[in-house]
Residue frames relative to the residue before (quaternion, step in Angstrom):
aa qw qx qy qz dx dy dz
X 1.0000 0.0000 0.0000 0.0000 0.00 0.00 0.00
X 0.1201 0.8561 -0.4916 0.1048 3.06 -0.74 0.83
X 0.0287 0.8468 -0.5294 -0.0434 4.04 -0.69 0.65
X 0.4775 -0.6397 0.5978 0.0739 3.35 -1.74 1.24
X 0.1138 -0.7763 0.6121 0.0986 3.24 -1.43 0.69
X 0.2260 -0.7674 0.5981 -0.0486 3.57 -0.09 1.65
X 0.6743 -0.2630 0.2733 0.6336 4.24 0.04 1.49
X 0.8744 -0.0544 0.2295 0.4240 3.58 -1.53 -1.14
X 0.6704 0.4352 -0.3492 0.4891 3.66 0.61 0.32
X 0.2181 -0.6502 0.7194 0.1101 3.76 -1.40 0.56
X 0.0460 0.7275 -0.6678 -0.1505 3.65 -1.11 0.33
X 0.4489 -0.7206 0.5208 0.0894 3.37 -0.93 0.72
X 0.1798 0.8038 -0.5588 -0.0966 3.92 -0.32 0.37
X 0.0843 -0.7732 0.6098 0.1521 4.01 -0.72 0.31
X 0.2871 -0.7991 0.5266 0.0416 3.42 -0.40 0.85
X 0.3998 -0.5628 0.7104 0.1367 4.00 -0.76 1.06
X 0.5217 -0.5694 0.6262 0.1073 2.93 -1.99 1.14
X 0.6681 0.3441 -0.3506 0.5589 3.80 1.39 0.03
X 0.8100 -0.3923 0.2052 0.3846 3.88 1.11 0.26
X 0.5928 0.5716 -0.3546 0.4428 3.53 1.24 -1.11
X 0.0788 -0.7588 0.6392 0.0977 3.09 -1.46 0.37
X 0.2344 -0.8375 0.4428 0.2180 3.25 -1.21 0.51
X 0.7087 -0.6250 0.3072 0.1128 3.63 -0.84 0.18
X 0.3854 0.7088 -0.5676 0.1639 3.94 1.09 -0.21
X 0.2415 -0.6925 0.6716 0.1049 3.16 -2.04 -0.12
X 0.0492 -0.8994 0.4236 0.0963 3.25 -1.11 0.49
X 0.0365 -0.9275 0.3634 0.0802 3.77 0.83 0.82
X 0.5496 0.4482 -0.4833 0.5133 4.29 1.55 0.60
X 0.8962 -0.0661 -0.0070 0.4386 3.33 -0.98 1.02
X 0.0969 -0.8929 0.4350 0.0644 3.76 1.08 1.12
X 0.5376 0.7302 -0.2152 0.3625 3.37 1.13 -1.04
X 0.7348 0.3084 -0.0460 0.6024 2.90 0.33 -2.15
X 0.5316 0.5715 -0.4472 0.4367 4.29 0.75 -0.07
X 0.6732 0.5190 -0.2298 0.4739 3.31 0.85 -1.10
X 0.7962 0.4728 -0.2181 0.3083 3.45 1.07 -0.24
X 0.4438 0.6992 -0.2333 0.5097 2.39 2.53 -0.73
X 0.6500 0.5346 -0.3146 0.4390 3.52 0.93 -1.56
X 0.5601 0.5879 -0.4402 0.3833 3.81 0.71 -1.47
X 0.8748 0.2899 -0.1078 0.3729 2.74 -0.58 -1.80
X 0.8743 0.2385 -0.2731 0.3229 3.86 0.25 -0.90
X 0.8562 0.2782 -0.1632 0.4037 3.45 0.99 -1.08
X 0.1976 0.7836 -0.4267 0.4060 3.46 1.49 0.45
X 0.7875 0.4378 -0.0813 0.4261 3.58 0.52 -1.73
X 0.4954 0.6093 -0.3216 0.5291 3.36 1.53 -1.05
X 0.9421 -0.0066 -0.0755 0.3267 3.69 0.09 -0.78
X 0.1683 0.7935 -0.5155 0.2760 3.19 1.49 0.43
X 0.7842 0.4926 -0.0791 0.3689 4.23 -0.27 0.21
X 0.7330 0.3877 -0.2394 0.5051 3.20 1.49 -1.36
X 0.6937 -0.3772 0.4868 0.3735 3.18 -1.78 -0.52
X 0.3070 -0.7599 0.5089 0.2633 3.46 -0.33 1.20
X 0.7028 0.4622 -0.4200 0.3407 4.03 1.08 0.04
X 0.4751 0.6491 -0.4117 0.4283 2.77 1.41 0.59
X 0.2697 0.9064 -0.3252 -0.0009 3.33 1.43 0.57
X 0.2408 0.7628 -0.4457 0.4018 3.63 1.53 -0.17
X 0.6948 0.4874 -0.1461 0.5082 3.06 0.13 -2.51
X 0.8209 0.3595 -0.3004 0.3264 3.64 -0.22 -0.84
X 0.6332 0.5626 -0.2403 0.4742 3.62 1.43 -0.67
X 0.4352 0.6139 -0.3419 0.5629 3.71 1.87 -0.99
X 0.9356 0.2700 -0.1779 0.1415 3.28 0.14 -1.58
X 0.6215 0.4560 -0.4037 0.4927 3.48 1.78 0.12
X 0.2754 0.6345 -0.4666 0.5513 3.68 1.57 0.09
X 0.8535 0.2730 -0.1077 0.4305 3.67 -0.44 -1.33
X 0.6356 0.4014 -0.4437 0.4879 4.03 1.13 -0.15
X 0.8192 0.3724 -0.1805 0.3971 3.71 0.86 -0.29
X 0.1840 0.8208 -0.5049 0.1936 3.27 1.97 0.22
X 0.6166 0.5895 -0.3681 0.3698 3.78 0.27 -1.39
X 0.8505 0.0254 0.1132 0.5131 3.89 0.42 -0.96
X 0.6948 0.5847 -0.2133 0.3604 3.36 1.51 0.57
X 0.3928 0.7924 -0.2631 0.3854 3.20 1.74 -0.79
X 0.7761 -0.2060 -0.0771 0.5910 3.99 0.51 -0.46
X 0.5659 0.6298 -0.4677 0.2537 3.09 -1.15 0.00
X 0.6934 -0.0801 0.1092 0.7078 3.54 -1.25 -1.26
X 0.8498 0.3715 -0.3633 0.0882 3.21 -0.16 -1.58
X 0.3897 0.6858 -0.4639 0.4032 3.65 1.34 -0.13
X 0.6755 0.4348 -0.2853 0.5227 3.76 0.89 -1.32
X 0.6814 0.5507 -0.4072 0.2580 3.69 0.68 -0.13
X 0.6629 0.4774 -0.2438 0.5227 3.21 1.78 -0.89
X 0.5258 0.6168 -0.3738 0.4510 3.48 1.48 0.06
X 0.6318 0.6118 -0.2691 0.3926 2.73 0.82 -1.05
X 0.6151 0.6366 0.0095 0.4651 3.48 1.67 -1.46
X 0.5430 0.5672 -0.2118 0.5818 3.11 1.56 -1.37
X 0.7401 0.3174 -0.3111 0.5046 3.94 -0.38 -2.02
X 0.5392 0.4687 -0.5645 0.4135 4.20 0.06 -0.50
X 0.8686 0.2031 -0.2004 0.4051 4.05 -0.15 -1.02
X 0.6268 0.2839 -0.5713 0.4475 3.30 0.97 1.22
X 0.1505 0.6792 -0.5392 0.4747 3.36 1.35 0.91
X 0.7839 0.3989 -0.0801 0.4690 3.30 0.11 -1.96
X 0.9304 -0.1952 -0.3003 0.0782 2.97 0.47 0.37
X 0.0653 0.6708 -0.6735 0.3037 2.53 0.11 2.25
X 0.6134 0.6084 -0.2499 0.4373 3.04 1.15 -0.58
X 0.4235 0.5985 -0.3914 0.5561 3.64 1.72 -0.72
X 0.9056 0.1643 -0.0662 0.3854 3.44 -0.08 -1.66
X 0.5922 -0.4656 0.3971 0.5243 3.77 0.94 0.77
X 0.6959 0.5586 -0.3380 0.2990 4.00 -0.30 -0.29
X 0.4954 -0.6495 0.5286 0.2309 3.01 -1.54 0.68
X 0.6900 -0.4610 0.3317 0.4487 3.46 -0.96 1.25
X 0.8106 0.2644 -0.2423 0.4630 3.61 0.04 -1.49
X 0.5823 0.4210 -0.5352 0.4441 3.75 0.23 0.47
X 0.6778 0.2222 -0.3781 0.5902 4.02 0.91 0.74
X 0.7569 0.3685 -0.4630 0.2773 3.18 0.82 1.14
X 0.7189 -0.2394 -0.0209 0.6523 2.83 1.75 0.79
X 0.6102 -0.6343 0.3370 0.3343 3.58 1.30 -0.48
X 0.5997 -0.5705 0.4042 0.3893 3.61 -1.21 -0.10
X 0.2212 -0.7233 0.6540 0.0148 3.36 -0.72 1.68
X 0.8691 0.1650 -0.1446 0.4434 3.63 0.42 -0.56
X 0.5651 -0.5784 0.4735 0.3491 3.81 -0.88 0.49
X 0.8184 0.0713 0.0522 0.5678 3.58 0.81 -0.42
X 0.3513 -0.6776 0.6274 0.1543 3.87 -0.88 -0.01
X 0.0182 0.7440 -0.6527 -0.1417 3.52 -0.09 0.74
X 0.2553 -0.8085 0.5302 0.0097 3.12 -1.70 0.50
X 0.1202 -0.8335 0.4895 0.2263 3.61 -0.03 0.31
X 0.7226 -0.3565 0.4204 0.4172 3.76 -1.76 0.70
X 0.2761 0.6796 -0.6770 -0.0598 3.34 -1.34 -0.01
X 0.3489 0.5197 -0.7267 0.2829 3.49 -1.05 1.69
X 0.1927 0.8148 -0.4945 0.2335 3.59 -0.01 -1.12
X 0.4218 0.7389 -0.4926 0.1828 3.87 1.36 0.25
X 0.6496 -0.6818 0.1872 0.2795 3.73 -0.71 0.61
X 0.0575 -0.8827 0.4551 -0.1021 3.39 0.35 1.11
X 0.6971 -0.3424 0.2290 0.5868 3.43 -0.89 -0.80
X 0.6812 -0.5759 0.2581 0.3711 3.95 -0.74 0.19
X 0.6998 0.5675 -0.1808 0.3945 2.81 1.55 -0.88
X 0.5830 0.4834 -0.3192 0.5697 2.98 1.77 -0.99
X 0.5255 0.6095 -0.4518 0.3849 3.71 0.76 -0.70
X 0.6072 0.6597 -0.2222 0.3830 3.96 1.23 -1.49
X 0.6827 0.3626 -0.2143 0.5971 3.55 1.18 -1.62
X 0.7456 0.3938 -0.4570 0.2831 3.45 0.59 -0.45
X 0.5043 0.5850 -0.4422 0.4560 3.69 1.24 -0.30
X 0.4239 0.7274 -0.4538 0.2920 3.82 1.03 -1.08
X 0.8895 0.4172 0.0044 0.1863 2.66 -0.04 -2.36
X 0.4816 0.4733 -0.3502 0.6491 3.34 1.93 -0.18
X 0.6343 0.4408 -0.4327 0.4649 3.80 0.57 -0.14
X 0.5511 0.6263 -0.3287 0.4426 3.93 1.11 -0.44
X 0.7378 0.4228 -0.1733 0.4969 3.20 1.12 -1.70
X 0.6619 -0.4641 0.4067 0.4255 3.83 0.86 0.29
X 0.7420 0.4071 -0.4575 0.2728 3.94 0.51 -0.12
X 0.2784 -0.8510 0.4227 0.1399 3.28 -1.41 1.08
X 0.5697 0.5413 -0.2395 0.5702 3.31 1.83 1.00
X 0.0703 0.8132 -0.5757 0.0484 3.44 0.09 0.79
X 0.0899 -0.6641 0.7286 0.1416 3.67 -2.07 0.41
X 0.1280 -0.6880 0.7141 -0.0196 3.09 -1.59 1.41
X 0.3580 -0.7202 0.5638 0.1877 3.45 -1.26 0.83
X 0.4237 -0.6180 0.5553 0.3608 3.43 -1.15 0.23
X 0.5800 -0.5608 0.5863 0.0727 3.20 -1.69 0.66
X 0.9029 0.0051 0.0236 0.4291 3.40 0.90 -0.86
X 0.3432 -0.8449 0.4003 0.0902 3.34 -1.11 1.06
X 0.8767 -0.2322 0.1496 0.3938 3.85 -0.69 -0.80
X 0.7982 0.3697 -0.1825 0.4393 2.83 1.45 -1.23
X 0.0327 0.8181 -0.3334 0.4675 3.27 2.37 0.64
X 0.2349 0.6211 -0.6996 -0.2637 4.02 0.15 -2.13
X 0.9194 0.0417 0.0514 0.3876 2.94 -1.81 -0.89
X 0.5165 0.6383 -0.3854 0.4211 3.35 0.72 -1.69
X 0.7822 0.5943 -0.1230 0.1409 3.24 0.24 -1.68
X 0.4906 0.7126 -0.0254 0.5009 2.50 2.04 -1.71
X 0.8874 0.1481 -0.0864 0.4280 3.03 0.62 -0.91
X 0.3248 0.6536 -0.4906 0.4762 3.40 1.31 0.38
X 0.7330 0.4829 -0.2154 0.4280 3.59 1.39 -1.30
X 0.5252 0.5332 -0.3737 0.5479 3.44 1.07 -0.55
X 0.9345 0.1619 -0.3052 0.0855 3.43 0.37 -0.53
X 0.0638 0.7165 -0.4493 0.5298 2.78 2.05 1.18
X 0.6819 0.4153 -0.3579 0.4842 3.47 0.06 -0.85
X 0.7167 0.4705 -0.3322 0.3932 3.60 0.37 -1.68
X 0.5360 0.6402 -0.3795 0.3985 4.12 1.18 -1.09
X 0.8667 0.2606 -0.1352 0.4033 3.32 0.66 -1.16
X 0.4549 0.4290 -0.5110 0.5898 3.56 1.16 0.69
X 0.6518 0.4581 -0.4723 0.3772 3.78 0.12 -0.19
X 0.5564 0.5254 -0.3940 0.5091 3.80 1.37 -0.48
X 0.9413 -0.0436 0.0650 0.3284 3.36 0.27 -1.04
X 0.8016 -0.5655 0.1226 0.1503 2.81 0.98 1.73
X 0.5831 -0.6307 0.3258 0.3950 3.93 -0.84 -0.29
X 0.8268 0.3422 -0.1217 0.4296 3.11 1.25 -0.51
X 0.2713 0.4539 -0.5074 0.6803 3.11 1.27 1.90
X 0.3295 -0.7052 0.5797 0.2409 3.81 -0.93 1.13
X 0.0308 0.7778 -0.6117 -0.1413 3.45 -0.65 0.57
X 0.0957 -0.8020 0.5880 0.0444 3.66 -1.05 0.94
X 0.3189 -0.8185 0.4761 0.0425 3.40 -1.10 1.38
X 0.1396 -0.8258 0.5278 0.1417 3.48 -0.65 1.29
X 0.2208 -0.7697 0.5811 0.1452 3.78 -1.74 0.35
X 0.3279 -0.8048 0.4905 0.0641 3.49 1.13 0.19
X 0.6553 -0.5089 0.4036 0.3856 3.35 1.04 1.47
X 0.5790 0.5479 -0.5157 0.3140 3.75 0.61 0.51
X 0.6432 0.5429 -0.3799 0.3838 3.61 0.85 0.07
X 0.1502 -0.7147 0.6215 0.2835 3.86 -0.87 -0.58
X 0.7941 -0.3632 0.2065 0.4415 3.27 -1.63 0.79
X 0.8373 0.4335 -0.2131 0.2562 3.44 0.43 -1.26
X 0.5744 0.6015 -0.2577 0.4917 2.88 1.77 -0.66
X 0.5310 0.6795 -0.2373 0.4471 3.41 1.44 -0.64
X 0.6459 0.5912 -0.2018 0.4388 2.97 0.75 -1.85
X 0.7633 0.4930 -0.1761 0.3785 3.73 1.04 -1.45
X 0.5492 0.6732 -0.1039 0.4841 3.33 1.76 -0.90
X 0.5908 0.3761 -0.2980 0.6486 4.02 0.80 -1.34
X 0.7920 0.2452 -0.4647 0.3109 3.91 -0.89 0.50
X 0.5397 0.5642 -0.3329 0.5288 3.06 1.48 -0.05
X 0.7074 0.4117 -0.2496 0.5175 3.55 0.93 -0.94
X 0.5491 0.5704 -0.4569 0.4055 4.36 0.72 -0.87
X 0.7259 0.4551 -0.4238 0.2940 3.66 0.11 0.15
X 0.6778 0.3706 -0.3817 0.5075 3.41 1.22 -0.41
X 0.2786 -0.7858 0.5145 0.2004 3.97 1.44 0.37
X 0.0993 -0.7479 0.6397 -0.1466 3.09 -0.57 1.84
X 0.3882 -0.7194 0.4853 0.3104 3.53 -0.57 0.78
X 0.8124 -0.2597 -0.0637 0.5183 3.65 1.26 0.54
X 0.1660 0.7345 -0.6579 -0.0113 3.84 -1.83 0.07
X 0.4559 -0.7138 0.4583 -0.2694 0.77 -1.55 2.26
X 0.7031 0.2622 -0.2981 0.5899 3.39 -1.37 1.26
X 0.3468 0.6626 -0.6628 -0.0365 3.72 0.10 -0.48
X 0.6741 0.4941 -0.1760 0.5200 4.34 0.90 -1.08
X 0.5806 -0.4730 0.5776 0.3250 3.36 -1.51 -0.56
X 0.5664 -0.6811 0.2738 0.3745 3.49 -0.51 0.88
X 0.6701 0.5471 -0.3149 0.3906 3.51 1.31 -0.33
X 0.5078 0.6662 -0.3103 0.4495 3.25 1.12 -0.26
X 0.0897 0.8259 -0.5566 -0.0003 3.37 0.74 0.59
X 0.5156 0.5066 -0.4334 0.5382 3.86 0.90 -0.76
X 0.5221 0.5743 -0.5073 0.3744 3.71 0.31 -1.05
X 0.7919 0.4693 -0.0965 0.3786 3.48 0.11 -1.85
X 0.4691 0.6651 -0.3232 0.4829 3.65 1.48 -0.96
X 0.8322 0.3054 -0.1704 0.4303 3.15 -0.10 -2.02
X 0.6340 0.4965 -0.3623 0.4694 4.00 0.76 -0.36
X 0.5893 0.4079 -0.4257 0.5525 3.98 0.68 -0.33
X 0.7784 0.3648 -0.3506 0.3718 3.74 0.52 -0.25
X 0.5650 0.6539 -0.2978 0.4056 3.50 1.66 -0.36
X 0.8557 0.0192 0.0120 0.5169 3.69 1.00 -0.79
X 0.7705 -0.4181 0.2670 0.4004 3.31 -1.58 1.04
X 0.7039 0.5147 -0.2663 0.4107 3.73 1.05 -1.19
X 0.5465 -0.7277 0.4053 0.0874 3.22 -1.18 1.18
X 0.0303 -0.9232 0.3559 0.1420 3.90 0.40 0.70
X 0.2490 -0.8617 0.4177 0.1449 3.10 -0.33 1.03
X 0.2243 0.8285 -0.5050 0.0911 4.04 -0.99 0.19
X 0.1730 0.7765 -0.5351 0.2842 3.52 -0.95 0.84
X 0.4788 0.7890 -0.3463 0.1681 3.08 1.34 -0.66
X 0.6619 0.5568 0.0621 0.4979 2.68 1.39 -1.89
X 0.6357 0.3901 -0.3560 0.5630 4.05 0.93 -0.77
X 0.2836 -0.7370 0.6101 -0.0647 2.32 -2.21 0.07
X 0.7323 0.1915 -0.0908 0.6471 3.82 -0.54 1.04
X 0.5906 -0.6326 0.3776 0.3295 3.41 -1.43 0.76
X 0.5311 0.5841 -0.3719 0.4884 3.53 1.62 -0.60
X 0.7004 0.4753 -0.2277 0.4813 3.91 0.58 -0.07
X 0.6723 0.3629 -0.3032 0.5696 3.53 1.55 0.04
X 0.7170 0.5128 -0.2835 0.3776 3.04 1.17 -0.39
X 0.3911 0.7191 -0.2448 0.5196 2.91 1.78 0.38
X 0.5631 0.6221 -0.2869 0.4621 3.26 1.36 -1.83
X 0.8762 0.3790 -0.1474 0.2586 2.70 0.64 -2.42
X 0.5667 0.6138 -0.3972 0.3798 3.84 1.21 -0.79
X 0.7035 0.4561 -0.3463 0.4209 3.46 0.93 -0.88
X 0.3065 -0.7151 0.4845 0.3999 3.62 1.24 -0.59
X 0.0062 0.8151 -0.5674 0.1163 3.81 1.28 0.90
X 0.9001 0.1055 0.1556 0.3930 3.51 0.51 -1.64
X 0.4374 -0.8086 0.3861 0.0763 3.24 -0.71 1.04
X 0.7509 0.1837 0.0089 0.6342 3.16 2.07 -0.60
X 0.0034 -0.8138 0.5658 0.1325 3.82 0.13 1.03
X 0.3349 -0.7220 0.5892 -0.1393 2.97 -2.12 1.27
X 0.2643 0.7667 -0.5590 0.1728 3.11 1.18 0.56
X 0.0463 -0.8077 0.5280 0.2584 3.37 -1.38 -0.22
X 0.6189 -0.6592 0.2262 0.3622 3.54 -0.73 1.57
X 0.8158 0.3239 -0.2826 0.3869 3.73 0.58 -0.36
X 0.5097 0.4510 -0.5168 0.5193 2.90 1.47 1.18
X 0.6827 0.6384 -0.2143 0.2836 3.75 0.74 -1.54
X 0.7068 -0.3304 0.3839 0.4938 3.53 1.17 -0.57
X 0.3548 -0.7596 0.3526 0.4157 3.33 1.45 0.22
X 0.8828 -0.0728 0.1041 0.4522 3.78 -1.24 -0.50
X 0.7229 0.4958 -0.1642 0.4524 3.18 0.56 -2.05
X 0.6974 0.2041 -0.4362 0.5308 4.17 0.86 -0.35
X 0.5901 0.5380 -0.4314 0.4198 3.94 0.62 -0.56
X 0.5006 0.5789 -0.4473 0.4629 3.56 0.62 0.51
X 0.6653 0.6484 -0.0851 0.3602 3.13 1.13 -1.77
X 0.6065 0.5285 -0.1268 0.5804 3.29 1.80 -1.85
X 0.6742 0.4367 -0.3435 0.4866 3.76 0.89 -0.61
X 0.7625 0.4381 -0.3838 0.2818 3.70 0.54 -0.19
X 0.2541 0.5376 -0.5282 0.6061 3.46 2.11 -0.68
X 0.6929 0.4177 -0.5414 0.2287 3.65 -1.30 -1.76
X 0.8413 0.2898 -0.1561 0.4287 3.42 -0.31 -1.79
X 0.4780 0.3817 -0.5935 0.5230 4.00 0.74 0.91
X 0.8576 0.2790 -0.2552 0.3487 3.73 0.52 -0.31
X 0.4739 -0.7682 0.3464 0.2554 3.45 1.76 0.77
X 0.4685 0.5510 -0.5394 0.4312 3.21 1.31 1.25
X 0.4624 -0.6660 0.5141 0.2798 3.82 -0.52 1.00
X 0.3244 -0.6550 0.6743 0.1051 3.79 -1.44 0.93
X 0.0140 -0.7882 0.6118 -0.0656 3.82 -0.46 1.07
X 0.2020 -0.8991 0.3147 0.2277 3.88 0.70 0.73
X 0.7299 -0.4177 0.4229 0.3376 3.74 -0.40 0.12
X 0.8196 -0.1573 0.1577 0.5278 3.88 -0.56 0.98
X 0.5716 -0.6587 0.4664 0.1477 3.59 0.47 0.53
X 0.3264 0.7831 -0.3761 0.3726 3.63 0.07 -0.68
X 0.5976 -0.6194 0.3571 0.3629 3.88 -1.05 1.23
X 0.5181 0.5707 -0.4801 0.4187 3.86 0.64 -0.63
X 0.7050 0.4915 -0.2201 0.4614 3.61 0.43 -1.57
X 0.5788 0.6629 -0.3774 0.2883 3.55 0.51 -1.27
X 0.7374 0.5295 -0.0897 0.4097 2.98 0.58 -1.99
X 0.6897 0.5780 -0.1090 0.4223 3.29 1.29 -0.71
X 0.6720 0.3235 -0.1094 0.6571 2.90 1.44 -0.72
X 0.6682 0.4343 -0.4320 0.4224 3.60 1.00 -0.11
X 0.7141 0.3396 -0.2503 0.5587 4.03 1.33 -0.29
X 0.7564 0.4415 -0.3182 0.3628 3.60 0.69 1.52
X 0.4310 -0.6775 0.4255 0.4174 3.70 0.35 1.07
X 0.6113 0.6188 -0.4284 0.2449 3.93 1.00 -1.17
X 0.7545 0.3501 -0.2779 0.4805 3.41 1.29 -0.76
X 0.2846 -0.7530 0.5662 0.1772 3.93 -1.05 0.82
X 0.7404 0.0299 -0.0580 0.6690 3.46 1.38 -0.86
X 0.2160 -0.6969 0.6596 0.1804 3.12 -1.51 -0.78
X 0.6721 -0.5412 0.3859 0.3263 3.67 -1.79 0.76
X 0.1507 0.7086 -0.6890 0.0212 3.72 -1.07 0.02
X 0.1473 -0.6609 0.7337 -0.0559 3.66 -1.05 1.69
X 0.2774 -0.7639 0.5439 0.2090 2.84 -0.84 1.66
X 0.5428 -0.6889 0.3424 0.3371 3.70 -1.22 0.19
X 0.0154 -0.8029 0.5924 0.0642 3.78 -0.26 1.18
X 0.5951 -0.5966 0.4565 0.2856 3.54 -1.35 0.77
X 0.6013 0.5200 -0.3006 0.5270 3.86 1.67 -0.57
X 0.7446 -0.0400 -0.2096 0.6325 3.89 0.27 0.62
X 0.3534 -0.6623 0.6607 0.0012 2.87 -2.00 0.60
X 0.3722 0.7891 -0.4422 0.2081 3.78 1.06 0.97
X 0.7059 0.0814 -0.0618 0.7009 3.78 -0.57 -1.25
X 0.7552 0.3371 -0.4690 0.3100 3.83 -0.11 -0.42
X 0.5600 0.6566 -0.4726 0.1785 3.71 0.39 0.27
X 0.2216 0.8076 -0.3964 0.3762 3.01 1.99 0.86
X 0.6221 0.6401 -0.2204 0.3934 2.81 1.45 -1.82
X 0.6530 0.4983 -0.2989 0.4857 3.87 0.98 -1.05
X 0.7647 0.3230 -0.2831 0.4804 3.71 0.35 -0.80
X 0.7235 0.3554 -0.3278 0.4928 3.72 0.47 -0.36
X 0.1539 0.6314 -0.7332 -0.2003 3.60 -1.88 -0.10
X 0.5221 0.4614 -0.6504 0.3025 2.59 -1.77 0.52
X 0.5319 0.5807 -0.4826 0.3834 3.82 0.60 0.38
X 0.6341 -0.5707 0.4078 0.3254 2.93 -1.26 1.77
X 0.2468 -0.5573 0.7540 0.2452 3.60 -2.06 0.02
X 0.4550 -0.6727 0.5054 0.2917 3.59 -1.05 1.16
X 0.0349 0.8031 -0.5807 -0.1292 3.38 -0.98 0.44
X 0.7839 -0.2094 -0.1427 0.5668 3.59 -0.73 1.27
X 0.7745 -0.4733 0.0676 0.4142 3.45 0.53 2.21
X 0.8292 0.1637 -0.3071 0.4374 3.43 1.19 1.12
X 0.3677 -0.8035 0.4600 0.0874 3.10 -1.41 0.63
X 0.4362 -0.6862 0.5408 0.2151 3.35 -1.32 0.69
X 0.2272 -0.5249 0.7803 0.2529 3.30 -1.54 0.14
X 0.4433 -0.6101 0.6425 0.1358 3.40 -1.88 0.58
X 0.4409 -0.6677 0.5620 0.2096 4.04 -0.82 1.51
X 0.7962 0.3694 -0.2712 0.3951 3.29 0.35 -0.71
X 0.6967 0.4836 -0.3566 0.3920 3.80 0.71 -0.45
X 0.4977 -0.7179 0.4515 0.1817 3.39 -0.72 1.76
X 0.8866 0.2240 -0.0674 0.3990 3.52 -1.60 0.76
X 0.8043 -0.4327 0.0325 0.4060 3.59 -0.16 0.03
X 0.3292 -0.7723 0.3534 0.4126 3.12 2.22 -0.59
X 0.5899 0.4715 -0.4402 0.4858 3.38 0.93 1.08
X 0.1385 0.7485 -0.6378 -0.1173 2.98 -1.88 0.30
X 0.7275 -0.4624 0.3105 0.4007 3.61 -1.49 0.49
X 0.0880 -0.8179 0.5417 0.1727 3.66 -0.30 1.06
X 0.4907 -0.6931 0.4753 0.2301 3.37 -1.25 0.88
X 0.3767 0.7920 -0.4223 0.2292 3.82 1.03 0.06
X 0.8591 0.0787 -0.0357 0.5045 3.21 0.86 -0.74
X 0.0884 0.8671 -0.4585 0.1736 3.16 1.40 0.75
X 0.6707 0.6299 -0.2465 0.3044 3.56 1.06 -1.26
X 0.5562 0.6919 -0.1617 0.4310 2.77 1.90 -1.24
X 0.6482 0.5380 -0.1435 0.5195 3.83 1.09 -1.17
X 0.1248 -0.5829 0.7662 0.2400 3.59 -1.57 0.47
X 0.3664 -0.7915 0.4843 -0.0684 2.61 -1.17 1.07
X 0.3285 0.7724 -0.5160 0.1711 4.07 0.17 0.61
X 0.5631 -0.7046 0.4305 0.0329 2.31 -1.63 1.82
């Protein structure tokens, strides 16, 4: 077993005593992940039966409970987890989501997600050009926060207003805050924002603030989404009892990998709140392609000017290309349908 650290990313391989390997990844705190796996959960499963994955997910969950439960170390056993359902699809010839229940949908739509605040105009061409390429769902981030005031306020309103004038009412457009706002600042924001009807926003608090997120999903017409940030089914079920959120976002190579993001989809779709995973990416895919909970899913297109959730895109192939704003997974391609591409390999430091 062994795992690589590509800048901000960790990849994870686990190797079978007959040759197969599997695949996991780990993009929160890659470093300190890579140490977690060495030293703690390496040993834990070095030996067993990787279909014994329950058993194996129970037991680095429950050896690291004390200082593991959220955080890096959650993203480490994920990370640990998607590799040995890698392995085994790849054991039995199958795609991941055809041992998790199968294809529910003919396709996966997906919706644009960059849209970061720039000038307006550039913000305009950039909303265009996802309308060219066939997608009818775009995310734009705000630009400004609290310590912004009013000024601010409205610098944000009209970011928002720029990019409804490109593309209209009948394209979903969803608005992210990345935990830059605070309750009050929120509170001041959602009547300003209910007229251009976003199908959600997202992050508006800090992930701990779950009241934060509570009392806003009950305050306005607009749907708030979050998840990014939690963890494990015991942390959504929180979200979901309080009615915090209207839209979960977990993402599998943070939450507990596959084996709990399974778990998070069956609470969701008992409370008829839809699961839309984080950054899109093959972990999620699969996930979202064998479960009524998910309707769509994330997709960051790839721009040479940043290098963030999409730098999956550089270390992996085999990831689908959206066509008119959705993508397929392939029946026939075993395990997750990725692998480590050697293209830019030169580019990366690399430590074993």
């Amino acid at each position: 077993m062994g795992t690589f650290r590509f800048h901000d990313w960790a990849v994870i391989e686990i190797e079978t005593d007959t040759g197969l390997v599997g695949i996991g990844n780990v993009a929160l705190a890659p470093r300190i992940a890579k140490e977690i796996i060495d030293i703690y959960l390496a040993p834990l499963i070095i030996g067993h039966d990787p279909f014994d994955y329950e058993y194996l997910w129970q037991l680095m969950y429950r050896s690291t409970l004390a200082w593991g439960r959220k955080g890096i170390g959650m993203a480490a056993i994920s990370g640990v987890d998607i590799a040995i359902w890698d392995l085994m699809g790849k054991a039995t010839g199958k795609p991941v989501f055809k041992l998790l229940g199968g294809r529910t949908k003919e396709t996966i739509p997906v919706y644009a997600s960059k849209l970061y605040r720039t000038d307006l105009d550039e913000m305009q061409r950039e909303a265009q050009s996802y309308l060219d390429q066939g997608f009818n769902m775009l995310k734009m981030r705000f630009g400004y926060g609290p310590n912004d005031g009013p000024q601010g306020m409205r610098e944000n309103i009209k970011s928002v207003e720029a990019v409804r004038e490109v593309i209209g009412d009948d394209v979903d457009l969803m608005l992210e805050c990345y935990m830059g706002w605070n309750l009050e600042y929120a509170k001041r924001m959602l009547p300003k924002l209910e007229k251009f009807e976003p199908r959600w926003l997202e992050e508006p608090v800090i992930a701990d603030d779950i009241d934060g997120y509570a009392e806003l999903n009950q305050l306005t017409t607009i749907p708030i989404s979050g998840g990014e940030h939690e963890f494990t089914s015991h942390g959504f079920k929180e979200l979901l009892d309080k009615r915090a959120v209207s839209v979960i976002q977990y993402d599998t190579n943070r939450v507990g990998g596959i084996t709990a993001a399974r778990k998070i989809n069956a609470l969701a779709e008992v409370y008829s709140v839809p699961v839309i995973p984080h950054a899109g990416q093959m972990h999620n895919y699969h996930l979202t392609m064998s479960t009524l909970a998910s309707p769509i899913s994330e997709f960051f297109p790839v721009h040479d000017v940043e290098v963030g959730n999409e730098l999956f895109y550089y270390i992996f192939e085999g990831e689908p290309v959206p066509q008119n704003g959705c993508i397929n997974l392939d029946d026939n391609t075993p395990g997750l349908g990725i692998s480590i591409s050697d293209k830019y390999l030169n580019d990366f430091n690399i430590i074993e």
